[in-house]
TORBAMI-439918 format. One record per atom (N, C-alpha, C): x, y negated, z. Coordinates in steps of 0.001 Angstrom, whole numbers, plus 524288, in hexadecimal, padded with zeros to 5 digits. Layout:
<sites>
     c1     c2     c3
      X      Y      Z
...
</sites>
This chain:
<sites>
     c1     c2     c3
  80338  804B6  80000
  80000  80000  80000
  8035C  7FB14  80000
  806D5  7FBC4  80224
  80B1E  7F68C  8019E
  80D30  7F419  7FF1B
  80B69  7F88E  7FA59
  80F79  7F653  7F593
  80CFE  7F341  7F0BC
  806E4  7F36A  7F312
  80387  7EFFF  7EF74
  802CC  7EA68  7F36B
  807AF  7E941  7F807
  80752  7E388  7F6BA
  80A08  7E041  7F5CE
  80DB5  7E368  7F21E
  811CD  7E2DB  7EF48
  810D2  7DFD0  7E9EB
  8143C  7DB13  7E87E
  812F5  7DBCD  7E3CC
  81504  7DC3D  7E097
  81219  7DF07  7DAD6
  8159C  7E29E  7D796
  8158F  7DF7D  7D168
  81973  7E02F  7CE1F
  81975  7DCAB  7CB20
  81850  7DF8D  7C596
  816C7  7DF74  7C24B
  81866  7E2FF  7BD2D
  817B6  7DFCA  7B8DE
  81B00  7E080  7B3D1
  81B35  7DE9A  7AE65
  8177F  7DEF1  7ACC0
  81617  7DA1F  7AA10
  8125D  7DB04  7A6C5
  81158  7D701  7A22B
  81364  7D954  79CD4
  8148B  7D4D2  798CA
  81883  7D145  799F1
  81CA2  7D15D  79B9A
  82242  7D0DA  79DAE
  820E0  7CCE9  7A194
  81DD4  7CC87  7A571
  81C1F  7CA34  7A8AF
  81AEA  7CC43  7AFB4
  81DA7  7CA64  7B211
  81CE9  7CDA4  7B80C
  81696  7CBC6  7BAD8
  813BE  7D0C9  7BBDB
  8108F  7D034  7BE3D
  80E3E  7D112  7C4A3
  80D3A  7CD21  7C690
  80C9E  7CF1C  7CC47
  80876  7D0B3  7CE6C
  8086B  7D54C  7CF29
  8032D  7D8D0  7D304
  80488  7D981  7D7E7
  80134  7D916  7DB08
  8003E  7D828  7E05A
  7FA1D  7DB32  7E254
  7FD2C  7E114  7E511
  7F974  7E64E  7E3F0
  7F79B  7E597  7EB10
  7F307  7E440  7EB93
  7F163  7E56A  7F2F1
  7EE73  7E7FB  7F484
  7EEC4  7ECF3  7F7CD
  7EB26  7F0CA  7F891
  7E598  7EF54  7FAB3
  7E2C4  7F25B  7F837
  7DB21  7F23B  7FA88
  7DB18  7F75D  7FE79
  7DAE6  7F4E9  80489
  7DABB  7F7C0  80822
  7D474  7FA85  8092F
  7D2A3  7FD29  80C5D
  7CE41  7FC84  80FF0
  7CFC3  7FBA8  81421
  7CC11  7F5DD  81701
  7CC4A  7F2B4  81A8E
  7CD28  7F51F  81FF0
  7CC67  7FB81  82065
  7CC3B  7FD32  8255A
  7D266  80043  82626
  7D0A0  8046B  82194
  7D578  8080F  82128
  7D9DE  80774  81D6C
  7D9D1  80358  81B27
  7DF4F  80152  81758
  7DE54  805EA  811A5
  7D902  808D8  811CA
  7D990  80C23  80DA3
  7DBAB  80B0D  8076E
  7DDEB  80CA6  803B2
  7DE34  807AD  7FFED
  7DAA5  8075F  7FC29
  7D6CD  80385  7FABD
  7D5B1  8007F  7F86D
  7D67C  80289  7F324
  7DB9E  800D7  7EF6D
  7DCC6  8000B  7EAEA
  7E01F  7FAF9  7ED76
  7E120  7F6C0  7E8E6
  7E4D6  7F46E  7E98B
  7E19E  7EE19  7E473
  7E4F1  7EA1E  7E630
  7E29D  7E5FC  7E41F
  7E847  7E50B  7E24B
  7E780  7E23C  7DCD1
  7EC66  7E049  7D93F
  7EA09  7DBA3  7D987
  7EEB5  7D699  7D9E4
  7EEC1  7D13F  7DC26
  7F437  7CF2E  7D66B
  7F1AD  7CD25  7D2A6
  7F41D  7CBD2  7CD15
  7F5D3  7C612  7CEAF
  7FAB0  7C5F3  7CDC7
  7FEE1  7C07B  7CA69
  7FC09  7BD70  7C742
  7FA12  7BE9F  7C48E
  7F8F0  7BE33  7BFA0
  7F1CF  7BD93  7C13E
  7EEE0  7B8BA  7BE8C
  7EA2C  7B87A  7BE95
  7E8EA  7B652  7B99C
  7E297  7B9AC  7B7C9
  7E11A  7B779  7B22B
  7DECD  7B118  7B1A2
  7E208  7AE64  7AEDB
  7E0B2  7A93D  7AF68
  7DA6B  7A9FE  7AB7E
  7D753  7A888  7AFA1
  7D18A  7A67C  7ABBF
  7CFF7  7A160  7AC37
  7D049  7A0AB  7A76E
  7CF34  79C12  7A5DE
  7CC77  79C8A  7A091
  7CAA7  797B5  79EBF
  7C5E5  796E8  79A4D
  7C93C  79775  79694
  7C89A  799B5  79196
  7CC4C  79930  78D78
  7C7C7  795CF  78822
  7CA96  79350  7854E
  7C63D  792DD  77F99
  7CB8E  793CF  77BA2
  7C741  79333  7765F
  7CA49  7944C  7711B
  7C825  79A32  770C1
  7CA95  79A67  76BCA
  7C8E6  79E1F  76AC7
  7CE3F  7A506  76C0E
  7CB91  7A9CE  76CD1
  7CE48  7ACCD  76F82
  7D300  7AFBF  76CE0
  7D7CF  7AD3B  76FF6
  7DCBC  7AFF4  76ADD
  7DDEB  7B500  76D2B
  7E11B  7B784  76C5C
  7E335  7BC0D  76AC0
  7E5EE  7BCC1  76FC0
  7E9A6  7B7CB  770F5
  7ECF9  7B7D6  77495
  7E8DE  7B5DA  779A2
  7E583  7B43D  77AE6
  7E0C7  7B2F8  77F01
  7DF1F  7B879  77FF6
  7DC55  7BC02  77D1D
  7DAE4  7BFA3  77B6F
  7DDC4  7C4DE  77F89
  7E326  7C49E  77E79
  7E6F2  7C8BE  7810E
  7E7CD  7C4C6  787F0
  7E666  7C069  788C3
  7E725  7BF2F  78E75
  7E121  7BEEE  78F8E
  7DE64  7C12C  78EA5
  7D9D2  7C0CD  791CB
  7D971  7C3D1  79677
  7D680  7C2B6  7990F
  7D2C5  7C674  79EBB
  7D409  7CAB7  79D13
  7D27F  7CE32  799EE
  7D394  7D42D  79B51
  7D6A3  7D608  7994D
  7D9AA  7D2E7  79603
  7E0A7  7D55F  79406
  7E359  7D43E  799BA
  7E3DD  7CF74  79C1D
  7E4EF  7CE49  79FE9
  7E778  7D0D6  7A64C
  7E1AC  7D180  7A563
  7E098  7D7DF  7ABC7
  7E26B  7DC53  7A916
  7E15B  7DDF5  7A3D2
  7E2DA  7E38F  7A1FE
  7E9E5  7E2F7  7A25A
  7EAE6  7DF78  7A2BB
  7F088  7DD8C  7A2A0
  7F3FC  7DDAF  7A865
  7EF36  7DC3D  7AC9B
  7F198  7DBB2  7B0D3
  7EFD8  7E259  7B3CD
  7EB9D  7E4EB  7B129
  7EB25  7EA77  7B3C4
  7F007  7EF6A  7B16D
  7F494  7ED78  7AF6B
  7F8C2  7EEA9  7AC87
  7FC36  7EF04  7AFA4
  7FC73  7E9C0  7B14F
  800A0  7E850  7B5AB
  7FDF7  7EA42  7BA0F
  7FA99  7EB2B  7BBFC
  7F870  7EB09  7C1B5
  7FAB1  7F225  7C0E3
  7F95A  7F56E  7BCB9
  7F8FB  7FAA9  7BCA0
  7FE45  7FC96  7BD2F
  8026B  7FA37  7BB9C
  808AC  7FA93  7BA96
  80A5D  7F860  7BEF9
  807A7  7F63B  7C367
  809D0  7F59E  7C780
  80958  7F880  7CBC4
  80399  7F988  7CAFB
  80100  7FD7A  7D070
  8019C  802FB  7CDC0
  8047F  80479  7C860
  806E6  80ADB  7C734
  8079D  80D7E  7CBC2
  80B9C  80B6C  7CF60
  80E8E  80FBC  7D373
  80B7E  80CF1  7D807
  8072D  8098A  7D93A
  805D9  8099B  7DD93
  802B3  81097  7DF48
  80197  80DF5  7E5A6
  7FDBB  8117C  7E8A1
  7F5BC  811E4  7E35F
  7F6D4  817F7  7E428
  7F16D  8177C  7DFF5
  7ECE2  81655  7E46A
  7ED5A  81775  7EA0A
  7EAB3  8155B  7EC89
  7E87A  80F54  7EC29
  7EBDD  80CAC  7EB17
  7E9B7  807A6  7E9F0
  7E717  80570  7E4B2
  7E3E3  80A11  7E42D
  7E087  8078F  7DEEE
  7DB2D  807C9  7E08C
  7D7B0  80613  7DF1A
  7D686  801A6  7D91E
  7DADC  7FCFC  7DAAA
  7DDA3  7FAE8  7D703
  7DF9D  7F6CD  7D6CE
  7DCCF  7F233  7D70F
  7DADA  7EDC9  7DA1E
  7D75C  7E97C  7D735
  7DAB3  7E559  7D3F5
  7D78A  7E53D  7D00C
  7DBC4  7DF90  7CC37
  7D7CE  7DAEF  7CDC2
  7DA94  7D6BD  7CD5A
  7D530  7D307  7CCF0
  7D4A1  7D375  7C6CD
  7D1D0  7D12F  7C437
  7D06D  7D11C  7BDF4
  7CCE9  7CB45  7BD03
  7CEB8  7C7FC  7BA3A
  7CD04  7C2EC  7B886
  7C792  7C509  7B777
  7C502  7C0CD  7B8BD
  7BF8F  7C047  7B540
  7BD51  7C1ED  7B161
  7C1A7  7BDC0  7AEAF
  7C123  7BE5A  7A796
  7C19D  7C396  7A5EC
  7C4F6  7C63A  7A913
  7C4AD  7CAFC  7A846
  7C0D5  7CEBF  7A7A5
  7BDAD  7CE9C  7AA4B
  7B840  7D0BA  7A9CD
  7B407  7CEB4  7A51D
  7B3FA  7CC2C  7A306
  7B228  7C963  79EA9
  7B5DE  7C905  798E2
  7B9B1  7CCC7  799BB
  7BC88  7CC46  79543
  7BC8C  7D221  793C1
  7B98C  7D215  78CE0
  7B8AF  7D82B  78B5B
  7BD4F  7DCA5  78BD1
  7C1E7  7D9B0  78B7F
  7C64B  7DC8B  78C94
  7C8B5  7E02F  79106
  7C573  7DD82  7962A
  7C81D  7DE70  79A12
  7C929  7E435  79B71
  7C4A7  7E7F7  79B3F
  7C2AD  7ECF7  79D98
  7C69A  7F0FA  7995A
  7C6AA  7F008  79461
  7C8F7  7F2B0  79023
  7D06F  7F121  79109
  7D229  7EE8C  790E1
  7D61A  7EB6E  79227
  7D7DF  7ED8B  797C6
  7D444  7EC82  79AEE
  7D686  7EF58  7A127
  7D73B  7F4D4  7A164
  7D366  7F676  79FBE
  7D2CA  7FD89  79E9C
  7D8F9  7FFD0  799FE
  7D999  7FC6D  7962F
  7DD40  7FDE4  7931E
  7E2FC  7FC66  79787
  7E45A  7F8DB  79A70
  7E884  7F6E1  79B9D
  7E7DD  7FB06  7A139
  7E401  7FD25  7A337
  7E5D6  8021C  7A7BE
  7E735  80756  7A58B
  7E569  8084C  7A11A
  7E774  80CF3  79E31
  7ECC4  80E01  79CD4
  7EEC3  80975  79C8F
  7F334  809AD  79B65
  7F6C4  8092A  7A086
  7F515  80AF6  7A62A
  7F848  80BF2  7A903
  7F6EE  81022  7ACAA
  7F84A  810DF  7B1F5
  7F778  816AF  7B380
  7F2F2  8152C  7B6D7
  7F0C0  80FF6  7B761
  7ED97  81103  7BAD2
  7E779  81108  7B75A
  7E271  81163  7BB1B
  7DF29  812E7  7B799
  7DA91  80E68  7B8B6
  7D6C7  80DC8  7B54F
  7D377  80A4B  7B4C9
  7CFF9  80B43  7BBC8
  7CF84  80D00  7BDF5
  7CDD0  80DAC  7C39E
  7CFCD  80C3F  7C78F
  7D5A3  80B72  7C5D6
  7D977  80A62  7CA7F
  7D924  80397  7CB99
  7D61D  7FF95  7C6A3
  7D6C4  7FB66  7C50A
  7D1F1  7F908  7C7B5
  7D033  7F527  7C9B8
  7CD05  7F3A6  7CB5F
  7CC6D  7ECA3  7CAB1
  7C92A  7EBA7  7C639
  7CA78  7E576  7C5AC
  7C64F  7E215  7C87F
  7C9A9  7DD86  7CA9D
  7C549  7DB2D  7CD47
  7C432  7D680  7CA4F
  7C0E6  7D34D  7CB93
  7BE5F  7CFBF  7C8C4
  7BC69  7CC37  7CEB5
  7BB92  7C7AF  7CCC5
  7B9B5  7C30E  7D00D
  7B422  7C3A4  7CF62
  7B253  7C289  7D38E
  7AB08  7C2D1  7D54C
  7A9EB  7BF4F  7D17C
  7AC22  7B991  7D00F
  7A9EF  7B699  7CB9D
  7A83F  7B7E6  7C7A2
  7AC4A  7BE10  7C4EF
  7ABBC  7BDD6  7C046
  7A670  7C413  7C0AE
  7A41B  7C572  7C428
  7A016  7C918  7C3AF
  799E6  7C641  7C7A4
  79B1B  7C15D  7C939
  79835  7BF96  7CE9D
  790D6  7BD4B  7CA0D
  7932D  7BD73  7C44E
  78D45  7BA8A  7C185
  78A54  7C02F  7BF99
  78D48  7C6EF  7C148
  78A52  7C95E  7BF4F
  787C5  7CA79  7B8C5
  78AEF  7C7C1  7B5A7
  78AB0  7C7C0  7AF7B
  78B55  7CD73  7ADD0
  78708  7CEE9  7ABA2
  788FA  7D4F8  7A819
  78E7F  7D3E4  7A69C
  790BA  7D150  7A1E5
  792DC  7D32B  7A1AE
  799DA  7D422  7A402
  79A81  7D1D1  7A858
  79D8B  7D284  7AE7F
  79DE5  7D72C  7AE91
  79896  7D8AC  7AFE4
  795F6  7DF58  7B24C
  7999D  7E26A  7ADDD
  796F7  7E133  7A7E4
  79904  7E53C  7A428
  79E8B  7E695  7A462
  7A0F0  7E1F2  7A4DA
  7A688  7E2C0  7A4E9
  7A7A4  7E3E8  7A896
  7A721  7E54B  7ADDF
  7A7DC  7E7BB  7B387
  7A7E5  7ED37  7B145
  7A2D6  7EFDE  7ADEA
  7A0C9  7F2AD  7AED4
  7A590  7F4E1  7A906
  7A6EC  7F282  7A582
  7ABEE  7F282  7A137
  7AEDF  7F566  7A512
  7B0E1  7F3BA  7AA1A
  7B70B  7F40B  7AAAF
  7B664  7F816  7AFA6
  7B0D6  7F9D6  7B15D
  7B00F  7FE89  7B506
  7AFBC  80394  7B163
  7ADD1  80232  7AB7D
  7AD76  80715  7A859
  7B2F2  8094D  7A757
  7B5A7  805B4  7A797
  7BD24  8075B  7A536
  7BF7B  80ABE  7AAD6
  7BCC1  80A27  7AF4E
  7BED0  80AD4  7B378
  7C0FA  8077F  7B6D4
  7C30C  802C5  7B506
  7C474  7FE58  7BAF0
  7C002  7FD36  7BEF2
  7C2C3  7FC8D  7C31B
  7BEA1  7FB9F  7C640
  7BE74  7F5F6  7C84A
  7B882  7F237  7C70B
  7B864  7EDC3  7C779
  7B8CD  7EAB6  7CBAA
  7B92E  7E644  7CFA7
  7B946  7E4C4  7D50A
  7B854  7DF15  7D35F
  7B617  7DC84  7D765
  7B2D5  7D749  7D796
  7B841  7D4C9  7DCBF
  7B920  7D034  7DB7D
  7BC56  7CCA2  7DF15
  7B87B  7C8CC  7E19D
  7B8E5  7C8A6  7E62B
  7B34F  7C514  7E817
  7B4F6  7C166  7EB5A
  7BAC2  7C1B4  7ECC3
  7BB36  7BE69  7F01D
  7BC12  7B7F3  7F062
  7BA16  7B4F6  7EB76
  7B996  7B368  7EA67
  7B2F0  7B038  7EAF6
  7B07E  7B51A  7E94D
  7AC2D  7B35A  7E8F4
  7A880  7B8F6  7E718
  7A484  7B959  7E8CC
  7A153  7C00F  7E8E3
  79B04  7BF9A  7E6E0
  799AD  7BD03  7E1D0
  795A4  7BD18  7DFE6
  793A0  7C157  7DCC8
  7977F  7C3F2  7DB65
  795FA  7C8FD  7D8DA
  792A8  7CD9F  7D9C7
  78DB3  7CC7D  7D8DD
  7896F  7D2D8  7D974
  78C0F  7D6F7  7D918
  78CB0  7D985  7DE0B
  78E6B  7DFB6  7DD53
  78AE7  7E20E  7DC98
  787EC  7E3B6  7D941
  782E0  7E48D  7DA23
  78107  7E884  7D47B
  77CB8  7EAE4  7D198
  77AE3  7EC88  7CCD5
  78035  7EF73  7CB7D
  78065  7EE98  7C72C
  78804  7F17D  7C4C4
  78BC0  7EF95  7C636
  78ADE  7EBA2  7C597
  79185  7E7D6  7C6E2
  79323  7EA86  7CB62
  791CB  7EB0C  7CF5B
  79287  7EE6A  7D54E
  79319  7F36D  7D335
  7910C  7F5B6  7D1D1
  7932E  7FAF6  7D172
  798DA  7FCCB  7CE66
  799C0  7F6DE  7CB3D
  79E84  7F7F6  7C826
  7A2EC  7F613  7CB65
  7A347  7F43B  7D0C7
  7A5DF  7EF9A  7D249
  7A95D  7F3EC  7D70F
  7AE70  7F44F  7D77B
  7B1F1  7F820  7D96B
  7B360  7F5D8  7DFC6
  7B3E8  7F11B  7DFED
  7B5E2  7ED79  7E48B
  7B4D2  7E88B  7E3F2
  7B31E  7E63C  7E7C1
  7B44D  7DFB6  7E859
  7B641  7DECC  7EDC4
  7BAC4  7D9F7  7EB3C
  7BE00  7D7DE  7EE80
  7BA3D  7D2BB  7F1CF
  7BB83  7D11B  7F7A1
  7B91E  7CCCC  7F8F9
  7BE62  7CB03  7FD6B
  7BE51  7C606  7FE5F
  7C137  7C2A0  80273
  7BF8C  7C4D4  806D2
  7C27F  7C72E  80A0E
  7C177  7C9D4  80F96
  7C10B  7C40F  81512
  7C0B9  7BF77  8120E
  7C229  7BAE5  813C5
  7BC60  7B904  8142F
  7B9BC  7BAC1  8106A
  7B4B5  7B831  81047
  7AFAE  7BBCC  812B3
  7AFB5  7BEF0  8148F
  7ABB2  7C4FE  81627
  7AB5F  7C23C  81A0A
  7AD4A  7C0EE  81DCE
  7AC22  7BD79  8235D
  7A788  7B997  820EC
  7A9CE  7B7BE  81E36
  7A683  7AFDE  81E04
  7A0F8  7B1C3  8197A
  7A039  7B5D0  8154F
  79BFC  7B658  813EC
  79A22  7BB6F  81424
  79606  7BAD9  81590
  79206  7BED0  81424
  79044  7C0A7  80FF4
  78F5B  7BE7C  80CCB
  78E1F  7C0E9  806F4
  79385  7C3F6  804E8
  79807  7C338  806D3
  79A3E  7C6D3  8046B
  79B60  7C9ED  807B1
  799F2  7CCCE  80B65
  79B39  7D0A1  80EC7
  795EA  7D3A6  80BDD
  79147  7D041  80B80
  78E4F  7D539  8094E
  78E84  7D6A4  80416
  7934D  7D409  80138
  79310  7D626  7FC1C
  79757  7DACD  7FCEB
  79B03  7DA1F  801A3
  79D5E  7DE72  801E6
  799FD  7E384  8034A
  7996B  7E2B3  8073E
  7957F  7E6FB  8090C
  791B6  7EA60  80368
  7901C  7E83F  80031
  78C97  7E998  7FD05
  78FEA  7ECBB  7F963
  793A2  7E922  7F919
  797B3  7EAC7  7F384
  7999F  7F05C  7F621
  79ADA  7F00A  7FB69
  79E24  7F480  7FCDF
  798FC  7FA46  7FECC
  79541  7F658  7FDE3
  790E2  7FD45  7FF03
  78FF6  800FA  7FA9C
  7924D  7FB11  7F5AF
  7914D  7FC71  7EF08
  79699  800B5  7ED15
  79994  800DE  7F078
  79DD2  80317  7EFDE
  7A1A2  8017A  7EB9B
  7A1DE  7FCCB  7EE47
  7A661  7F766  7EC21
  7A9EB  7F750  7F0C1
  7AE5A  7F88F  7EF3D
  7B1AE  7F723  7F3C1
  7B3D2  7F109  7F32E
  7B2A3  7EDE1  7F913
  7B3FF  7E9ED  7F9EC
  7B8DF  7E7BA  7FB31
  7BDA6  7E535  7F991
  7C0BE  7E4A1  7FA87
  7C231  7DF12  7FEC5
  7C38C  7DEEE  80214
  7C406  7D86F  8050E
  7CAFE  7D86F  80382
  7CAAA  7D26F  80368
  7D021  7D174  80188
  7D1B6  7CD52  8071F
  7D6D7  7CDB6  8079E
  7D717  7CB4E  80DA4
  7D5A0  7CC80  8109B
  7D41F  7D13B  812F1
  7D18E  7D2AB  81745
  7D597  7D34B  81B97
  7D2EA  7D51E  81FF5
  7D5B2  7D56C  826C3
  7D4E6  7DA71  82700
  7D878  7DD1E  8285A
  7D809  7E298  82B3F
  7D586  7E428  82DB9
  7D44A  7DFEE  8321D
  7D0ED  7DFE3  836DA
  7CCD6  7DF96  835EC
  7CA91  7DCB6  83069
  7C438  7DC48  82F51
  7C2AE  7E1BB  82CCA
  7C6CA  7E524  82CA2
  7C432  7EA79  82A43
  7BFE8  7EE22  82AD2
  7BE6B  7ED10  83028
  7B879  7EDC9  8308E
  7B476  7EBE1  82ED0
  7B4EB  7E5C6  8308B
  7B132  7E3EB  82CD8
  7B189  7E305  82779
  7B4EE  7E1DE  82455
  7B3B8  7E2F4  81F9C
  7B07B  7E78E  81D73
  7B2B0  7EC24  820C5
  7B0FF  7F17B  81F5B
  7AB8C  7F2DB  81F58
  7AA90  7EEE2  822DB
  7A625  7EDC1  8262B
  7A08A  7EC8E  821AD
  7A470  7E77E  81DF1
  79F83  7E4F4  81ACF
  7A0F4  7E694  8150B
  7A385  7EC2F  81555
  7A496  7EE56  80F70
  7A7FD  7ECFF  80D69
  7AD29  7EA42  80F42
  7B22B  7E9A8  80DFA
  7B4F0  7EF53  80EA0
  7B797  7F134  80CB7
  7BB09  7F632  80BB2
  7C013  7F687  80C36
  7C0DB  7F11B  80794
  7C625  7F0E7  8077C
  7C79E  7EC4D  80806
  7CD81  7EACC  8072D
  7D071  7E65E  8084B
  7D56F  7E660  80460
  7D6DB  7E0D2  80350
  7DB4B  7E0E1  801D8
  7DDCD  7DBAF  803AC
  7E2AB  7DBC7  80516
  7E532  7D877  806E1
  7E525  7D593  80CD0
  7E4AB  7DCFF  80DBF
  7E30A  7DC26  813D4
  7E619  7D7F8  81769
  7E34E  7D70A  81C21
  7E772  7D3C2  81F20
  7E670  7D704  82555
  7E9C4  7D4A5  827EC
  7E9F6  7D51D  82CCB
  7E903  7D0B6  8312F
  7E990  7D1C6  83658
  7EA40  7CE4D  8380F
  7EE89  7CA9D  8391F
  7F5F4  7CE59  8392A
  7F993  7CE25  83BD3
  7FAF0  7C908  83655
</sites>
C-alpha cells in the first residue's frame, strides 16, 4: 500500500508524466478499496470555434483520456492487483465526445490491464441535468466494460435514480461536508443501499463509524488525528 503514495513518472510522447496513485480504504478495516489516480496533467476545456481540423480532432476529450489511460496502465503494470478499480478523473467533454468509449476501450487493449480494472469518474455537473444522451454514453462506456463513478464533491445534483443509478460504480463526496448537510448524507445512504459504493475523500479515522453509519464505505486520503 505504500507504494501508491509514491509518485511515479512514465513517458509518454517524449514527455514525463506525473501520476500520483492513493489507496481507497474501508473506513473501519483499511480493506482496499481499489486505488484513485491523481493526473499532472488536466484537460483544458475551453470553447473552441472555426471550423474542426485534423490536428484539433487528435487533441480532443477522448483521444486525450485514451492517452492518459496508457500512461496510468504502464505505471500501475507491477502495482498491488489489490488496488483496483483504478479511479481516473475524466473531463467532461469527455463524455460527450463520440470518440471517447471506442478510443478508451482501444487504448486498454493495448496493455495488460483490462477494461474493469478502469473506473472513470466524471464531475456531478456533467450528469446532474439527466439528458439522454449523458445516460447513452454512460451506458456506451459500461457496455465496453469500464466502470463509471460520479465526483460530487463539488457539488451532488445528479439523480441516482431509473438507469443512470444502476450504471453508476462509485461516487466520491467531501467527507468535510456530511457534518454541515443533510441532503447529502441521504444521498449517500440511498446510493449505498443501491449498491454504489461511496467514497469520502479526506476523511478521519475516528469518524469511521459514522460514516459507516450513513453509507460511507470507503475513504481515500485518510487522515488521522496525530
Amino acid at each position: 500500500m505504500r507504494e501508491l503514495l509514491q509518485t511515479k513518472v512514465v513517458a509518454h510522447s517524449g514527455q514525463k508524466v506525473h501520476l500520483r496513485f492513493q489507496p481507497v480504504m474501508h473506513v473501519l478495516d483499511g480493506t482496499s478499496f481499489g486505488a484513485v489516480c491523481e493526473l499532472s496533467q488536466q484537460y483544458e476545456e475551453k470553447a473552441t470555434f472555426g471550423p474542426l481540423t485534423e490536428a484539433r480532432a487528435v487533441s480532443g476529450p477522448g483521444k486525450w483520456l485514451a492517452d492518459r489511460l496508457l500512461e496510468i496502465a504502464s505505471a500501475a503494470h507491477a502495482s498491488d492487483n489489490r488496488l483496483r478499480p483504478i479511479l481516473v478523473p475524466a473531463p467532461a467533454a469527455a463524455l460527450i465526445d463520440d470518440n471517447t468509449a471506442v478510443g478508451c476501450d482501444a487504448a486498454i487493449r493495448r496493455t495488460t490491464l483490462c477494461q474493469q480494472e478502469i473506473s472513470l469518474e466524471f464531475q456531478d455537473s456533467a450528469l446532474a441535468d439527466g439528458r439522454s444522451d449523458a445516460v447513452h454514453r454512460v451506458a456506451s462506456l459500461r457496455k465496453r466494460g469500464f466502470r463509471v463513478a460520479i465526483d460530487m464533491r463539488k457539488s451532488w445534483q445528479t439523480q441516482l435514480r431509473d438507469g443512470l443509478g444502476l450504471m453508476i460504480d462509485s461516487i466520491r463526496v467531501d467527507a468535510r461536508e456530511l457534518d454541515l448537510n443533510e441532503e447529502l448524507m441521504d444521498i449517500c445512504e440511498s446510493a449505498s443501499a443501491a449498491g454504489i459504493l461511496v467514497i469520502a475523500d479526506k476523511a478521519n479515522w475516528r469518524d469511521g463509524a459514522f460514516l459507516d453509519n450513513v453509507g460511507v464505505k470507503a475513504g481515500v486520503r485518510m487522515r488521522t488525528d496525530c
